[in-house]
LOKOLKOL-455700 format. One line per field, with one value per atom (N, C-alpha, C): x negated, y, z negated; residue number from 1. Coordinates in nm, 3 decimals, always signed. Example, Ala and Ser with C-alpha at 12.3 -4.5 7.8 and 13.67 -1.06 7.14 Angstrom:
<rs>
xx	c(-1.319,-1.230,-1.320,-1.285,-1.367,-1.290)
yy	c(-0.569,-0.450,-0.330,-0.225,-0.106,+0.003)
zz	c(-0.780,-0.780,-0.780,-0.708,-0.714,-0.787)
pos	c(1,1,1,2,2,2)
</rs>
This chain:
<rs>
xx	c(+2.221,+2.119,+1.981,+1.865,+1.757,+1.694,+1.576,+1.484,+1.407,+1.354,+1.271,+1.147,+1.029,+0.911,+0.797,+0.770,+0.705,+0.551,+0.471,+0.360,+0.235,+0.168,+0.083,-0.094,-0.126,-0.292,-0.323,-0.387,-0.467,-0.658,-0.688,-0.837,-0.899,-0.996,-1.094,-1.082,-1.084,-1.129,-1.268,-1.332,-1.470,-1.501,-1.576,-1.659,-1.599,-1.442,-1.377,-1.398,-1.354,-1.358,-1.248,-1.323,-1.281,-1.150,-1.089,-0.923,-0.881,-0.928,-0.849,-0.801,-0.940,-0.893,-0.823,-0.782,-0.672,-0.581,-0.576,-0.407,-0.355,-0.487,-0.438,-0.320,-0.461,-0.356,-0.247,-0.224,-0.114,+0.033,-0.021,+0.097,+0.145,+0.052,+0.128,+0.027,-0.061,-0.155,-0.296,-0.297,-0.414,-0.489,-0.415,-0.491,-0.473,-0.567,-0.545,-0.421,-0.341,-0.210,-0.090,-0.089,-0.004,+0.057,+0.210,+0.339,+0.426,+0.410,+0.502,+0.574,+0.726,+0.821,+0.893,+0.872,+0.898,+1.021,+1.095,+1.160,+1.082,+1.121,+1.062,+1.103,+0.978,+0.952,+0.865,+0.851,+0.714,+0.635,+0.655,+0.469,+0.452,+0.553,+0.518,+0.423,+0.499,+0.458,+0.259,+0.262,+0.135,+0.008,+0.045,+0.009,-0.035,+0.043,+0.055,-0.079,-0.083,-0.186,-0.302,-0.326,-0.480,-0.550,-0.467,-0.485,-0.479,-0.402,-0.319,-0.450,-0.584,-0.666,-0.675,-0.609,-0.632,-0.498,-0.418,-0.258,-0.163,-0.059,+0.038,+0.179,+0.248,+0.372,+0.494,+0.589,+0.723,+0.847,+0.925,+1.050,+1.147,+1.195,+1.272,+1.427)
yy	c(-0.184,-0.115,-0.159,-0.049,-0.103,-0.135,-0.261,-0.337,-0.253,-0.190,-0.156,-0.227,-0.221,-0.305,-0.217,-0.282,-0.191,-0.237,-0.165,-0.175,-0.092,-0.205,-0.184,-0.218,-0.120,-0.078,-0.215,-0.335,-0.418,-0.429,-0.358,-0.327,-0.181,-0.201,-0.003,+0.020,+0.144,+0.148,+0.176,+0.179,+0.224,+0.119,+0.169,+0.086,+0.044,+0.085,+0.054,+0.140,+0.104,+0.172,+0.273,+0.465,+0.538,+0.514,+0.432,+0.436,+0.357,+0.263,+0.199,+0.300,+0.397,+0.496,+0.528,+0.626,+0.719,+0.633,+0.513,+0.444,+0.424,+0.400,+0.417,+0.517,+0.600,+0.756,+0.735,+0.794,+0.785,+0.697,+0.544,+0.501,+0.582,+0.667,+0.685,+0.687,+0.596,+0.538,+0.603,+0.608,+0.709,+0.591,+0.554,+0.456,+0.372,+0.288,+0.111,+0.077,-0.023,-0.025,+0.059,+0.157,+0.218,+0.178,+0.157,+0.107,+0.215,+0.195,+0.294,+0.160,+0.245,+0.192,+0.244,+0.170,+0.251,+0.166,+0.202,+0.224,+0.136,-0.003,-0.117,-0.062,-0.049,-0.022,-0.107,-0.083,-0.156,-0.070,+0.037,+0.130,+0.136,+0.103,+0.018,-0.088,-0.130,-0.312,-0.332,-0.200,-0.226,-0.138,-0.018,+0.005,-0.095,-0.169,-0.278,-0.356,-0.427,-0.477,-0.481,-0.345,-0.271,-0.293,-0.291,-0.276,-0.408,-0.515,-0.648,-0.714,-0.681,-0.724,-0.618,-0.512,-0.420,-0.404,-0.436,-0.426,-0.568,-0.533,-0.644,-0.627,-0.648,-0.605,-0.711,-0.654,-0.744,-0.649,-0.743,-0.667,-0.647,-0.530,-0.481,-0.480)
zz	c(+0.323,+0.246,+0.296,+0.286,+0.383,+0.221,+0.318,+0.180,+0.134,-0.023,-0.053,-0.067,-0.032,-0.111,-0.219,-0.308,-0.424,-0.398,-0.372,-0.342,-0.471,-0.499,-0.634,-0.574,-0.614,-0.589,-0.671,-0.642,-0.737,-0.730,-0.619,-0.633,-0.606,-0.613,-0.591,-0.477,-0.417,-0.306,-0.287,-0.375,-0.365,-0.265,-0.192,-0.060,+0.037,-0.029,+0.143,+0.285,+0.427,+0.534,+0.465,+0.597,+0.570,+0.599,+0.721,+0.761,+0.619,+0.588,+0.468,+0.357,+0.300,+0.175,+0.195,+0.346,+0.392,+0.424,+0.445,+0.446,+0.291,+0.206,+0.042,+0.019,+0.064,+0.009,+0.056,+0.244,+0.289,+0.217,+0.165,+0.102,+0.000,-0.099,-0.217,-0.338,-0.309,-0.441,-0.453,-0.580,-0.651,-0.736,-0.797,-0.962,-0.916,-0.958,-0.979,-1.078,-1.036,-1.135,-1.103,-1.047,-0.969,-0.862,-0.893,-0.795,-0.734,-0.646,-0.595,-0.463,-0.473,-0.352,-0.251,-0.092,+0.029,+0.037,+0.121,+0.216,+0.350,+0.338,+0.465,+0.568,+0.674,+0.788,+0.891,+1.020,+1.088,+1.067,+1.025,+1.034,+0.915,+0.794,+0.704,+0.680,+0.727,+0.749,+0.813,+0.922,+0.956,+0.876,+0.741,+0.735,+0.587,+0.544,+0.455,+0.515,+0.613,+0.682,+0.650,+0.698,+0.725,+0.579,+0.479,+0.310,+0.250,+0.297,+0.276,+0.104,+0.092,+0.042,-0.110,-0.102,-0.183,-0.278,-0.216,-0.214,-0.272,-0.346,-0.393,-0.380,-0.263,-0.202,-0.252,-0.319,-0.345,-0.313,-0.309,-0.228,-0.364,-0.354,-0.489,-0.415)
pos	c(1,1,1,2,2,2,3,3,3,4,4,4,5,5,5,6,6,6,7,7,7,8,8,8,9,9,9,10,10,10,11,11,11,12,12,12,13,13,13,14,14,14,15,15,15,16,16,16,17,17,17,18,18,18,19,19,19,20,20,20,21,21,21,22,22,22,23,23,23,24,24,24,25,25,25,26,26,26,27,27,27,28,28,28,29,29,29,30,30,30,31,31,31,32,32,32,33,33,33,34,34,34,35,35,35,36,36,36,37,37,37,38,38,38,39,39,39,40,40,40,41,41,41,42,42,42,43,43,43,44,44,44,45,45,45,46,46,46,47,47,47,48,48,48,49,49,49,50,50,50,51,51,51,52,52,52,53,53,53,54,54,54,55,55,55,56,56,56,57,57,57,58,58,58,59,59,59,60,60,60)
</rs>
């Protein structure tokens, strides 16, 4: 079975770089407090990255 990780918006994006908002989106996330869970990947993993400061990743 592949790992899920649940990934939760914990700050604004207000004032972030434009690639950061659009990797927001791209994950899934709209609201602050909002979890949503992928399906672990590397383009996962790197898009986890780019966000790593905005973002709170645990493995479900």
């Amino acid at each position: 079975m592949a790992k899920q990780l649940a990934i939760t918006l914990k700050k604004s994006i207000i004032g972030a770089k434009k690639n950061q908002k659009a990797t927001v989106e791209a994950l899934g996330l709209r609201k602050i407090r909002q979890t949503v869970v992928q399906t672990d990947s590397a383009s996962l993993r790197g898009m986890i990255t780019i966000v790593a400061h905005l973002v709170e990743v645990t493995e479900v």
